[in-house]
py3Dmol code that shows the C-alpha trace and the ligand (Angstrom):
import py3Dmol

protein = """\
ATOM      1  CA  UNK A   1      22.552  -1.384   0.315  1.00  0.00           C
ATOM      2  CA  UNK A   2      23.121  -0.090   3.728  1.00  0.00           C
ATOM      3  CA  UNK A   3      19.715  -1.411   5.511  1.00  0.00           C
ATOM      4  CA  UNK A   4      18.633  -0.133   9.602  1.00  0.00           C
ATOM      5  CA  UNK A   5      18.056  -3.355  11.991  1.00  0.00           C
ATOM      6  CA  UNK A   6      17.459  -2.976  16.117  1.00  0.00           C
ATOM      7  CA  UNK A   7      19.460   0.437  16.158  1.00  0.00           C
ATOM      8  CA  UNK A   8      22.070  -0.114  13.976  1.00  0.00           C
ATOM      9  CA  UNK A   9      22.708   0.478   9.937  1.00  0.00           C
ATOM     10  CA  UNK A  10      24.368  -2.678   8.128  1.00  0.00           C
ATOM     11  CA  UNK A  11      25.212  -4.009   5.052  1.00  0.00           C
ATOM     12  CA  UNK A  12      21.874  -5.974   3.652  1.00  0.00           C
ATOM     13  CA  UNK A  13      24.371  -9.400   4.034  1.00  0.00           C
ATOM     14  CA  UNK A  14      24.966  -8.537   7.704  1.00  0.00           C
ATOM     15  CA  UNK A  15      21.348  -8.001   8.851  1.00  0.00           C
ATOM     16  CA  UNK A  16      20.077 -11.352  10.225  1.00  0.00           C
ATOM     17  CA  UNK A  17      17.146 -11.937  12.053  1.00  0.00           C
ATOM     18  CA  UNK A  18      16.171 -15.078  14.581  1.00  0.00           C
ATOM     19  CA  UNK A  19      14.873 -18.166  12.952  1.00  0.00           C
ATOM     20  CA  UNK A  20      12.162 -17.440  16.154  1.00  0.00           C
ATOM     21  CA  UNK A  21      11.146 -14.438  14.958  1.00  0.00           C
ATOM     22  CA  UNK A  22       7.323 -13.955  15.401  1.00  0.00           C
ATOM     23  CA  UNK A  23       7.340 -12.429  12.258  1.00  0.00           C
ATOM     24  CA  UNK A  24       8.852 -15.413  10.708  1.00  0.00           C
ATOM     25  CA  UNK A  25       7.184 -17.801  12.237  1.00  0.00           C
ATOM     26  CA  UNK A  26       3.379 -16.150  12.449  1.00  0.00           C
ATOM     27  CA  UNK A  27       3.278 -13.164   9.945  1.00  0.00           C
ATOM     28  CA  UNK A  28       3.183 -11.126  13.357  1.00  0.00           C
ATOM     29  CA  UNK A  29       4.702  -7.808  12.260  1.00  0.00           C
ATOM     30  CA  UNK A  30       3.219  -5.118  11.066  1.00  0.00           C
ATOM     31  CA  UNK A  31       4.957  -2.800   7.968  1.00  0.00           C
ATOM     32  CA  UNK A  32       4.637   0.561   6.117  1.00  0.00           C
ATOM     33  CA  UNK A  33       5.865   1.450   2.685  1.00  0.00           C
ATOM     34  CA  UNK A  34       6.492   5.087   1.827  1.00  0.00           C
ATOM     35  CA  UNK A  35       7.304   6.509  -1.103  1.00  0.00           C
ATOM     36  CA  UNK A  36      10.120   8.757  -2.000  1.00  0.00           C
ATOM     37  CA  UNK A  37      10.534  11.392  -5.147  1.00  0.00           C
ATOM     38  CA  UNK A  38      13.338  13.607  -5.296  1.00  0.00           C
ATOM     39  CA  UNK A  39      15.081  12.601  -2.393  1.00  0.00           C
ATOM     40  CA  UNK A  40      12.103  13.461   0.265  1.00  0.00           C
ATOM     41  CA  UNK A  41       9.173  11.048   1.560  1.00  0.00           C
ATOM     42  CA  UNK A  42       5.528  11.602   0.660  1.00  0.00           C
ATOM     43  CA  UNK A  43       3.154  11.750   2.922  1.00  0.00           C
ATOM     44  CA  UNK A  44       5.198  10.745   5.753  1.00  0.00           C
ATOM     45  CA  UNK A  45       3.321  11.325   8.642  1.00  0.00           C
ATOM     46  CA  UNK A  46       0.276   9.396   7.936  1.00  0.00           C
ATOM     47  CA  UNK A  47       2.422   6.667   6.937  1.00  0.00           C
ATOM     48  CA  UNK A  48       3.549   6.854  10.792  1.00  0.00           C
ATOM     49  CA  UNK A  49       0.166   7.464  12.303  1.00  0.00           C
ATOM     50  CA  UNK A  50      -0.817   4.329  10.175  1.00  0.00           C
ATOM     51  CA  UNK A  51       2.511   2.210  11.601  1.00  0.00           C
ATOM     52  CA  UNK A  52       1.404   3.365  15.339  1.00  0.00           C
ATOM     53  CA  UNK A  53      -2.275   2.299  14.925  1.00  0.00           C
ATOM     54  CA  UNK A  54      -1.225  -1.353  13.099  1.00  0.00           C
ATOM     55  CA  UNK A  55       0.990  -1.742  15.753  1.00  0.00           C
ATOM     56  CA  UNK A  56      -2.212  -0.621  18.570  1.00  0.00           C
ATOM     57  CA  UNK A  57      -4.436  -2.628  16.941  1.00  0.00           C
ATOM     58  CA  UNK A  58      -1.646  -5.774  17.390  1.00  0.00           C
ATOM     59  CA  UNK A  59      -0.938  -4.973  20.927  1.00  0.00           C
ATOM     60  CA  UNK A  60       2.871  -5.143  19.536  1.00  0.00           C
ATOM     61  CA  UNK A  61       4.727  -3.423  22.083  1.00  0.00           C
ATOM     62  CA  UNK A  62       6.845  -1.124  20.535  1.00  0.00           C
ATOM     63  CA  UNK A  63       6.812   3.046  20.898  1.00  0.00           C
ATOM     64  CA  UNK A  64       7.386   4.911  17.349  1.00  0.00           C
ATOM     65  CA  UNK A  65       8.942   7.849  19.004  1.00  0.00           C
ATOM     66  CA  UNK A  66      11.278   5.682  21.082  1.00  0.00           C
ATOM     67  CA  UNK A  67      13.373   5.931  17.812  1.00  0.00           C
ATOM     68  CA  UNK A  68      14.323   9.011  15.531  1.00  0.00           C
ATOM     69  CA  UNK A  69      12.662   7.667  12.159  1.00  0.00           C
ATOM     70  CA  UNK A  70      12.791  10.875  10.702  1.00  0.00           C
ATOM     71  CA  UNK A  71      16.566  10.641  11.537  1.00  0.00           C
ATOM     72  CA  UNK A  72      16.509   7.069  10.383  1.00  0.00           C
ATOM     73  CA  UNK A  73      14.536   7.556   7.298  1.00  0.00           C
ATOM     74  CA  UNK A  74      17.135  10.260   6.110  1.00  0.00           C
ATOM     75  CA  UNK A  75      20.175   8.511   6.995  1.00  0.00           C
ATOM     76  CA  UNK A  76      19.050   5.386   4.347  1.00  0.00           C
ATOM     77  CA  UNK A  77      17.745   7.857   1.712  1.00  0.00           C
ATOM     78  CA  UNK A  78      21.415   9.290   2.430  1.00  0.00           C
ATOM     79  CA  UNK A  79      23.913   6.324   2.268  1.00  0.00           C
ATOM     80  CA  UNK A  80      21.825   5.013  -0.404  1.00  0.00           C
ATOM     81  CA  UNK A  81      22.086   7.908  -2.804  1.00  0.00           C
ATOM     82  CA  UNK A  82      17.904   6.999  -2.892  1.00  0.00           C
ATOM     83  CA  UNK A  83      16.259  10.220  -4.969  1.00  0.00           C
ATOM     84  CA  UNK A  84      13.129   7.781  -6.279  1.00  0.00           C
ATOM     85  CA  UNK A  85      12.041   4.719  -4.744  1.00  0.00           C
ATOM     86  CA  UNK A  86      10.367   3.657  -1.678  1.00  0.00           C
ATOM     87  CA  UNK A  87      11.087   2.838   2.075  1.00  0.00           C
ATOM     88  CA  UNK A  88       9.875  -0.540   3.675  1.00  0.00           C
ATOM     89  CA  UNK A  89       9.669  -0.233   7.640  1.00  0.00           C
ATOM     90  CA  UNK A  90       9.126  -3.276   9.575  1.00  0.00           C
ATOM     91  CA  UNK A  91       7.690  -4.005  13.276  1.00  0.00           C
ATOM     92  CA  UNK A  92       7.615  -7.487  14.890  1.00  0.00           C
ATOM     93  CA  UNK A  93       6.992  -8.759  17.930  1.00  0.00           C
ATOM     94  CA  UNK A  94      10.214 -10.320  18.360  1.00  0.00           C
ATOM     95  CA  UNK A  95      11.601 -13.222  18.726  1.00  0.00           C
ATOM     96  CA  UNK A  96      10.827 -15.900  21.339  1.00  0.00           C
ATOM     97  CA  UNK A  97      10.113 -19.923  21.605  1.00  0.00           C
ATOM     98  CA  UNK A  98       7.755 -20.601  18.882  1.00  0.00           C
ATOM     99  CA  UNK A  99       4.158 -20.250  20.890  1.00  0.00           C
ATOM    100  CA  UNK A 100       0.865 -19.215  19.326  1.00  0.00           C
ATOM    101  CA  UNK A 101       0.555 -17.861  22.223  1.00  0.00           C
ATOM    102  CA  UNK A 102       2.191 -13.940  22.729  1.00  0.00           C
ATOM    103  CA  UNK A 103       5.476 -14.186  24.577  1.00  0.00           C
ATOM    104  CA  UNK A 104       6.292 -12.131  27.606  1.00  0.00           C
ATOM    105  CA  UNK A 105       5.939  -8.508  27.355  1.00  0.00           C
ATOM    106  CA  UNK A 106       9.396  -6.794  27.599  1.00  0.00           C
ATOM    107  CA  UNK A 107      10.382  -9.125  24.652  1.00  0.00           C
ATOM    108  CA  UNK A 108      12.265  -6.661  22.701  1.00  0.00           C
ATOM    109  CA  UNK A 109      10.324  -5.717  18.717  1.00  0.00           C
ATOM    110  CA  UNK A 110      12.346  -6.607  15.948  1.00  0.00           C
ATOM    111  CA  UNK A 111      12.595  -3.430  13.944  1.00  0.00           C
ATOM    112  CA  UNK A 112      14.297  -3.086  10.258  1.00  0.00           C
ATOM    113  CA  UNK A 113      13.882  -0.239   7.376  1.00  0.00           C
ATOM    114  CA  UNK A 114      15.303  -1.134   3.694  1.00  0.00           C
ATOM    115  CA  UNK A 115      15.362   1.235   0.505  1.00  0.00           C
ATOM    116  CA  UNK A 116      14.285   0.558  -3.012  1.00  0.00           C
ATOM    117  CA  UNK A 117      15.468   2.585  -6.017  1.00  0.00           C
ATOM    118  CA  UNK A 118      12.499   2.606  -8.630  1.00  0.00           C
ATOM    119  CA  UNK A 119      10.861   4.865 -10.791  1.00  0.00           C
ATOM    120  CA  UNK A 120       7.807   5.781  -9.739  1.00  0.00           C
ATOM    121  CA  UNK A 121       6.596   8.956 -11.219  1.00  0.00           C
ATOM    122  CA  UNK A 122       8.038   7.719 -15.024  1.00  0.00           C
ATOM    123  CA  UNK A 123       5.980   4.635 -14.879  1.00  0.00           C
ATOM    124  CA  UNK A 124       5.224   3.347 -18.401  1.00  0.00           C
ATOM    125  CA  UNK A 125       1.928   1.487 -16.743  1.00  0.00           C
ATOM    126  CA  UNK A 126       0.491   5.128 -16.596  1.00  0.00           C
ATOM    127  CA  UNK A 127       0.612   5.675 -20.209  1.00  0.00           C
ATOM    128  CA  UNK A 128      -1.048   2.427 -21.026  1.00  0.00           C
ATOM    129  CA  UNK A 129      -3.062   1.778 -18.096  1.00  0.00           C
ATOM    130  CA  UNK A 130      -3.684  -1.358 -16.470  1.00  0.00           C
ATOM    131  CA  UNK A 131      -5.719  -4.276 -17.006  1.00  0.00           C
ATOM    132  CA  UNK A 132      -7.014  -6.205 -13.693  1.00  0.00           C
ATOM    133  CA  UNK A 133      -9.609  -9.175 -13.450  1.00  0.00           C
ATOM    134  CA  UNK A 134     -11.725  -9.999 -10.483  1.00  0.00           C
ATOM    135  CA  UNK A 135     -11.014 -12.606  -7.510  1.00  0.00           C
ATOM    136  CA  UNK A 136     -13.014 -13.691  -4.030  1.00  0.00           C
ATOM    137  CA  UNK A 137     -11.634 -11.897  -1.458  1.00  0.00           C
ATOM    138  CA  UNK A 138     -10.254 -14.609   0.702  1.00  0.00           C
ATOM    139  CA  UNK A 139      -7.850 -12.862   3.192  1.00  0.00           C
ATOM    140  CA  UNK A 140      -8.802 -12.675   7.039  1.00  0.00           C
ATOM    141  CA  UNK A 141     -11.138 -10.199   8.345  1.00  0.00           C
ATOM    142  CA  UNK A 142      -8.595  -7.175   9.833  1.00  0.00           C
ATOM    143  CA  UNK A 143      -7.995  -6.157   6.364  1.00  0.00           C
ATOM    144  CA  UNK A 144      -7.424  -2.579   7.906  1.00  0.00           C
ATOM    145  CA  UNK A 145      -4.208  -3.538   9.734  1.00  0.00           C
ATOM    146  CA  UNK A 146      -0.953  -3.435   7.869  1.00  0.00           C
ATOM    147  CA  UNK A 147       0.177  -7.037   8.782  1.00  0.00           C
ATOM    148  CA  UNK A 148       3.232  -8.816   6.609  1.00  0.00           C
ATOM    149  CA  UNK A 149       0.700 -11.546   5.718  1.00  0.00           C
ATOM    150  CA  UNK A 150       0.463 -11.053   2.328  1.00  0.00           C
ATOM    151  CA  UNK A 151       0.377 -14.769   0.601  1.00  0.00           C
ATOM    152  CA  UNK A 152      -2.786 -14.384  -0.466  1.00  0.00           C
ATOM    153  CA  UNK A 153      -2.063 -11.274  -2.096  1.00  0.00           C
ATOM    154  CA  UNK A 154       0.735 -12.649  -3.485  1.00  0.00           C
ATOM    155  CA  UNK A 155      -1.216 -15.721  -4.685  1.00  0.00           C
ATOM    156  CA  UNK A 156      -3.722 -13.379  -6.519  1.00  0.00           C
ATOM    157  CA  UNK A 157      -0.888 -11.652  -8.345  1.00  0.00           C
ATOM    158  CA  UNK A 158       0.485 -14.541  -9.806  1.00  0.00           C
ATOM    159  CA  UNK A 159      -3.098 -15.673 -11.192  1.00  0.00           C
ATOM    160  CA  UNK A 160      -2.939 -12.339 -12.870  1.00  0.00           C
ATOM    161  CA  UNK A 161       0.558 -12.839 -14.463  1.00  0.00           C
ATOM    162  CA  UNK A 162      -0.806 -16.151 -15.425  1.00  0.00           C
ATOM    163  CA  UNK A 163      -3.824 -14.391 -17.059  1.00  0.00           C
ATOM    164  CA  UNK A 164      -1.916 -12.062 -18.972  1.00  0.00           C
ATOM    165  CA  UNK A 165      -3.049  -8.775 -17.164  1.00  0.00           C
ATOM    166  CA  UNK A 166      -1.440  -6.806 -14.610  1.00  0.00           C
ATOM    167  CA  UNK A 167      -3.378  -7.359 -11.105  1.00  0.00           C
ATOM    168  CA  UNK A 168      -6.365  -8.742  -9.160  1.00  0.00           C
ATOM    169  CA  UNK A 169      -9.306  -6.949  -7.895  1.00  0.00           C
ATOM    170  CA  UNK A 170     -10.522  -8.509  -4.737  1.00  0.00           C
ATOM    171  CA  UNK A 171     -14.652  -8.863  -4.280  1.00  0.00           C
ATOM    172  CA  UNK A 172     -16.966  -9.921  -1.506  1.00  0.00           C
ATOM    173  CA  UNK A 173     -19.737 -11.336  -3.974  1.00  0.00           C
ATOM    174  CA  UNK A 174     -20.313  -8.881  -6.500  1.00  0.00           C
ATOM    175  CA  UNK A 175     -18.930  -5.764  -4.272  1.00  0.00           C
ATOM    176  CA  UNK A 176     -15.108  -4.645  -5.097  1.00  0.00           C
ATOM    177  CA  UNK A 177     -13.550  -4.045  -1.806  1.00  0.00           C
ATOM    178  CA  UNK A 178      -9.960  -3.375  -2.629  1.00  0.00           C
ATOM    179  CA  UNK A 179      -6.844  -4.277  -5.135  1.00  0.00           C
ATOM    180  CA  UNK A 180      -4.073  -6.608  -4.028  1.00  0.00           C
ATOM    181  CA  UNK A 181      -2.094  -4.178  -2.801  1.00  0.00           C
ATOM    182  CA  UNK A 182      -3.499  -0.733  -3.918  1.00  0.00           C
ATOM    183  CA  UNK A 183      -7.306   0.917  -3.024  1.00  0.00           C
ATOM    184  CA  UNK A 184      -9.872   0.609  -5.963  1.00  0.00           C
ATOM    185  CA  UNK A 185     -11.586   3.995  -7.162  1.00  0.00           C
ATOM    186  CA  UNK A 186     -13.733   4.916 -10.046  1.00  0.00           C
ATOM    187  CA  UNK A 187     -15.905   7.879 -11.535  1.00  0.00           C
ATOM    188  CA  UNK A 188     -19.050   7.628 -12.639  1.00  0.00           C
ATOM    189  CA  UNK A 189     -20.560   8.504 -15.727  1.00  0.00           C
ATOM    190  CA  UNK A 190     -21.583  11.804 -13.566  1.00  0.00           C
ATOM    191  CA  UNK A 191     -17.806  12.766 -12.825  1.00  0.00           C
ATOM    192  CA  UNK A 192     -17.840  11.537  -8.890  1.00  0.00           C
ATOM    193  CA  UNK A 193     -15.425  10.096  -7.420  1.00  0.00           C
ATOM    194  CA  UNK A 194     -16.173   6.804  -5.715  1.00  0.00           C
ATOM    195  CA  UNK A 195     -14.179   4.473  -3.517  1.00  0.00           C
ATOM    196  CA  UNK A 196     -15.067   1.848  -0.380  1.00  0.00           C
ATOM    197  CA  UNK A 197     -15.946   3.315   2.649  1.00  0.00           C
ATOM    198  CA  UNK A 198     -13.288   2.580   6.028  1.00  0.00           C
ATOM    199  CA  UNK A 199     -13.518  -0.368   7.776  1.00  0.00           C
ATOM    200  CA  UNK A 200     -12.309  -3.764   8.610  1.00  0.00           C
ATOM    201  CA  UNK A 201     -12.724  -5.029   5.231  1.00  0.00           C
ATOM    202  CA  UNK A 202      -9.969  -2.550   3.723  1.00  0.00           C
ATOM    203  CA  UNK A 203      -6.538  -0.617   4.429  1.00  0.00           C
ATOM    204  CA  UNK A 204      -7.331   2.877   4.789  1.00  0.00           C
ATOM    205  CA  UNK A 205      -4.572   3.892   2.136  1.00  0.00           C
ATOM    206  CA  UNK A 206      -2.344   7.058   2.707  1.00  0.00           C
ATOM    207  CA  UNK A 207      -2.924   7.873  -0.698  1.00  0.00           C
ATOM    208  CA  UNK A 208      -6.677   7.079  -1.023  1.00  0.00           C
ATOM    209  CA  UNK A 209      -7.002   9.829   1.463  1.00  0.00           C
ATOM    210  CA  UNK A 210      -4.495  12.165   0.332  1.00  0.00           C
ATOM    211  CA  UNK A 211      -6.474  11.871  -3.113  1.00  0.00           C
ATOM    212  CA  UNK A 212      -9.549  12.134  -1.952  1.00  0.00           C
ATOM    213  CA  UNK A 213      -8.652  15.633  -0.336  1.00  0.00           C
ATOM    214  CA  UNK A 214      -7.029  17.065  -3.485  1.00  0.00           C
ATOM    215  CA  UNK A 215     -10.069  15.884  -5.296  1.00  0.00           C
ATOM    216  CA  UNK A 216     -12.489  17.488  -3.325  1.00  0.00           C
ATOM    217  CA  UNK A 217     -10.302  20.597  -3.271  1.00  0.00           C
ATOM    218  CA  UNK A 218     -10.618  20.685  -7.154  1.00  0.00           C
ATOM    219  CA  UNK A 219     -14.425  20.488  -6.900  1.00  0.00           C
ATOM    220  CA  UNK A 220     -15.103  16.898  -7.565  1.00  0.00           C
ATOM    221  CA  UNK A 221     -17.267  15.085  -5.060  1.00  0.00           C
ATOM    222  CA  UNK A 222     -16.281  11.891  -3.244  1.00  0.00           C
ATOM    223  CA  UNK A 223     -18.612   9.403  -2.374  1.00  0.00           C
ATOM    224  CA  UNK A 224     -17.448   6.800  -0.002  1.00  0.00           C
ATOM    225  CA  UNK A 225     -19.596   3.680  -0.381  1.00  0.00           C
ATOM    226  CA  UNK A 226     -19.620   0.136  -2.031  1.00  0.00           C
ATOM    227  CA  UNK A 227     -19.451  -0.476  -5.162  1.00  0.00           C
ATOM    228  CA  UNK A 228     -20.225  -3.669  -7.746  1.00  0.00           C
ATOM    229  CA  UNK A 229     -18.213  -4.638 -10.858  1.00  0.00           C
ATOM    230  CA  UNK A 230     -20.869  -4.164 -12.987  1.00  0.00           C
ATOM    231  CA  UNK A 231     -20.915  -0.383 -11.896  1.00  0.00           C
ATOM    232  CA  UNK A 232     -16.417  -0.292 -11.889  1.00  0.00           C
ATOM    233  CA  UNK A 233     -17.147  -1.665 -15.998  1.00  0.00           C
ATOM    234  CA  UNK A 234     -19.761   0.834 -16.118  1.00  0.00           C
ATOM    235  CA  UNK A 235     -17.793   4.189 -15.067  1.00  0.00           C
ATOM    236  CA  UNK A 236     -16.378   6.578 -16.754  1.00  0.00           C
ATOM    237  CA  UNK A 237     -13.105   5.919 -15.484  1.00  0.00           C
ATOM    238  CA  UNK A 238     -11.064   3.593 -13.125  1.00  0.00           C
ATOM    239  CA  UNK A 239      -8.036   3.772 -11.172  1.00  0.00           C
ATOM    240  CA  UNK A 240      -5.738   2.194  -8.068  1.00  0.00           C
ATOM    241  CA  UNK A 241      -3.805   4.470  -6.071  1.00  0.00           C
ATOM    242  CA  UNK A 242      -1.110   3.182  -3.502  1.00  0.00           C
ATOM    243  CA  UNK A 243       2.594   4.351  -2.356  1.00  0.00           C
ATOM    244  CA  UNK A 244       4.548   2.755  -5.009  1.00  0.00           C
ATOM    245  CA  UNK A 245       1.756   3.412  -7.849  1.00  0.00           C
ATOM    246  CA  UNK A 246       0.296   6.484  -7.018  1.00  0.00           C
ATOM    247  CA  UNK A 247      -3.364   7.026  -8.888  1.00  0.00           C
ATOM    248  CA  UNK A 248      -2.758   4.304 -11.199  1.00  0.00           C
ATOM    249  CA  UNK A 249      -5.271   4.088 -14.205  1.00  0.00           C
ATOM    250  CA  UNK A 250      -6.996   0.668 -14.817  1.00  0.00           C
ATOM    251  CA  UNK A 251      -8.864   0.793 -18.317  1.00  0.00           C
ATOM    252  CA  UNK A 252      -9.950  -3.224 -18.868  1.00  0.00           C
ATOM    253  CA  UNK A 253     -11.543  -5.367 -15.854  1.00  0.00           C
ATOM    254  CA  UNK A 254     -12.464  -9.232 -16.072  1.00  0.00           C
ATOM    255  CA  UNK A 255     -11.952  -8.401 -20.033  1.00  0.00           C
ATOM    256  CA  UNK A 256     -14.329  -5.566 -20.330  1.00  0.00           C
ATOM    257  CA  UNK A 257     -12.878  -1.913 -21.424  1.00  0.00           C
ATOM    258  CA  UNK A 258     -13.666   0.847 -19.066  1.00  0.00           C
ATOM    259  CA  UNK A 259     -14.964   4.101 -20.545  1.00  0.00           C
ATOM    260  CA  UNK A 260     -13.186   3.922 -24.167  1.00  0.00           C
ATOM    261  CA  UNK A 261     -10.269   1.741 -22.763  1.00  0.00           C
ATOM    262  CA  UNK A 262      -7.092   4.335 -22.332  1.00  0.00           C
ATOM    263  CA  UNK A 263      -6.434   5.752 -19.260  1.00  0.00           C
ATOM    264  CA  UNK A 264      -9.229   8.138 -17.915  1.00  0.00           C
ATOM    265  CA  UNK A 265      -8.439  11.805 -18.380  1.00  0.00           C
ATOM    266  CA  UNK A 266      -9.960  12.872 -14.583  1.00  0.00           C
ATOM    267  CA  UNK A 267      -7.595   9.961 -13.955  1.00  0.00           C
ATOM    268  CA  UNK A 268      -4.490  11.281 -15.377  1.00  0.00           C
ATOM    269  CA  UNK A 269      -5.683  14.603 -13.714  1.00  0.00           C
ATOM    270  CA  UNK A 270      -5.609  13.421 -10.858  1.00  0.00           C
ATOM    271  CA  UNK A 271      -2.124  11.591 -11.193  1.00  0.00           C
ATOM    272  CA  UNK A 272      -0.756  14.785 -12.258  1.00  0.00           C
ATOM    273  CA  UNK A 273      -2.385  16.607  -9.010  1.00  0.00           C
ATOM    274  CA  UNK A 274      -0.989  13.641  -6.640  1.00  0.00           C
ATOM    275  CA  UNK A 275       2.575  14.253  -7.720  1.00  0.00           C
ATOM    276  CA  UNK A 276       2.561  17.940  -7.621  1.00  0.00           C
ATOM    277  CA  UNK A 277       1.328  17.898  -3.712  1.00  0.00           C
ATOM    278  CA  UNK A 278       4.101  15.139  -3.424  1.00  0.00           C
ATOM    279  CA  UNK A 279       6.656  17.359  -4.747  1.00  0.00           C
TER     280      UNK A 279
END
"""
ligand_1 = """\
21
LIG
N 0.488 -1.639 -0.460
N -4.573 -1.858 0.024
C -3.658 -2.814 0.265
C -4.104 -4.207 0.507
C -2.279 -2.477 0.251
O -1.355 -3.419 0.491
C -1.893 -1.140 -0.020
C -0.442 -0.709 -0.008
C -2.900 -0.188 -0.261
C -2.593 1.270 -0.537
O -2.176 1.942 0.638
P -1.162 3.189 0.569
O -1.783 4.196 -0.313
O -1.061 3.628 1.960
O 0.133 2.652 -0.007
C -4.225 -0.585 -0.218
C 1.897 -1.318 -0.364
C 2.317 -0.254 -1.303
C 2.702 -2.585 -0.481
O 2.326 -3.550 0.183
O 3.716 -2.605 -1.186
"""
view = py3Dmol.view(width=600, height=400)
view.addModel(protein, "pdb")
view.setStyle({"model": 0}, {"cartoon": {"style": "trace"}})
view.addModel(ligand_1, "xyz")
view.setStyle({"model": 1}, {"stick": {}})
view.zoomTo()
view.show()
């Protein structure tokens, strides 16, 4: 793969990065993930509105527009021959001495962009949805900043591999905040849509919102609010939607079958609906 680092695209082998690295060294980086089907990003600039405010939020010094992403962006899709995949976009805060404490400002972002070919839009997971079980939300408190620290994530996604089912939700008590790496949605018995209200205690997802406008536009109503486990077992139907999954159907959680156990037709509705404004 040709990959971007600092400025320049390189061979993957050729990028290297400072042992110092802040990102390295503290998980101080913030990242994006897009999507890409046929050849063109989805949703792209919310994906960089996101970046800007992760990287706000951080005090990371770095200025979005002091580079040409789109320019960037279509020069990997380019030399990698990428028509279906994603795009991973990182922002550190460079490298210095290792300090917890920030170093200098002027100290000069790291800043590197990879491709990954995929199919997204054939996913067999669709067709047979997927099957999740619940775990304590243990990650830090600024859940609504894109950082890279994603171990306990990653932790959680290995429990579910070692369960036998496909992913984790993550709960405060008995309330689902969000998957591992994907927002949680479901609709009730009454056909609304319902998914966690914004905040610090989620990532406001590019394609929760994205969904939640072409669902309103088709008439369904949206409630942003809370909701238990009991009431995700409950609904009608239940899905995940994120860059690399899109609305993703879930039809068992912690064992129980949602709705009749396949994936949800307002789900699969939806999917469709996601793909088309994508396209
Ligand atoms: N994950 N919640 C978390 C914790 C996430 O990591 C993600 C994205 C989402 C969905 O956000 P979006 O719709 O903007 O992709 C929600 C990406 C895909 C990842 O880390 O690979």
């Amino acid at each position: 793969r040709t990959v971007y680092l600092n400025g320049q695209f390189v061979a993957e082998d050729a990028a290297q990065v400072s042992i110092f690295d802040r990102g390295l060294l503290f998980a101080d980086a913030v990242y994006e993930v897009c999507s890409v089907i046929d050849g063109r990003i989805i949703d792209y600039a919310a994906h960089m509105m996101r970046l800007e405010r992760s990287l706000a939020e951080m005090t990371i010094d770095y200025d979005c527009s002091a580079a040409d992403w789109p320019g960037i962006l279509a020069t990997l899709i380019e030399r990698n021959g990428l028509t279906e995949g994603t795009i991973y976009m990182q922002i550190s805060r460079g490298a210095a001495d290792r300090d917890f404490l920030f170093p200098a400002p002027g100290t000069p972002a790291t800043v590197f962009a990879f491709t990954q070919a995929r199919s997204l839009v054939a996913n067999p997971m669709a067709e047979r949805g997927m099957r999740i079980i619940t775990r304590p939300d243990r990650r830090w408190g600024r859940r609504d900043i894109k950082t890279v620290q994603l171990l306990y994530a990653s932790m959680m996604k290995m429990e579910a591999r070692a369960a036998g089912v496909d992913d984790v939700w993550l709960v405060e008590g008995d309330v689902i905040t969000e998957g591992s790496s994907q927002n949680a949605c479901i609709i009730t018995p009454q056909g609304h849509l319902v998914t966690r209200d914004l905040g610090h205690h989620i990532l406001p997802g590019v394609t929760r919102l994205s969904l939640i406008d072409i669902a309103r536009e088709s008439g369904i109503t949206v409630e942003e609010r809370p909701f238990t486990i009991a009431e995700a077992q409950g609904a009608a139907e239940a899905f995940v939607t994120s860059a690399s999954m899109f609305v993703m159907p879930v039809v068992e959680i912690d064992g129980l079958s949602v709705g009749d156990g396949r994936p949800g037709v307002e789900t699969m509705a939806l999917r469709k609906a996601y793909i088309d404004h994508a396209r």
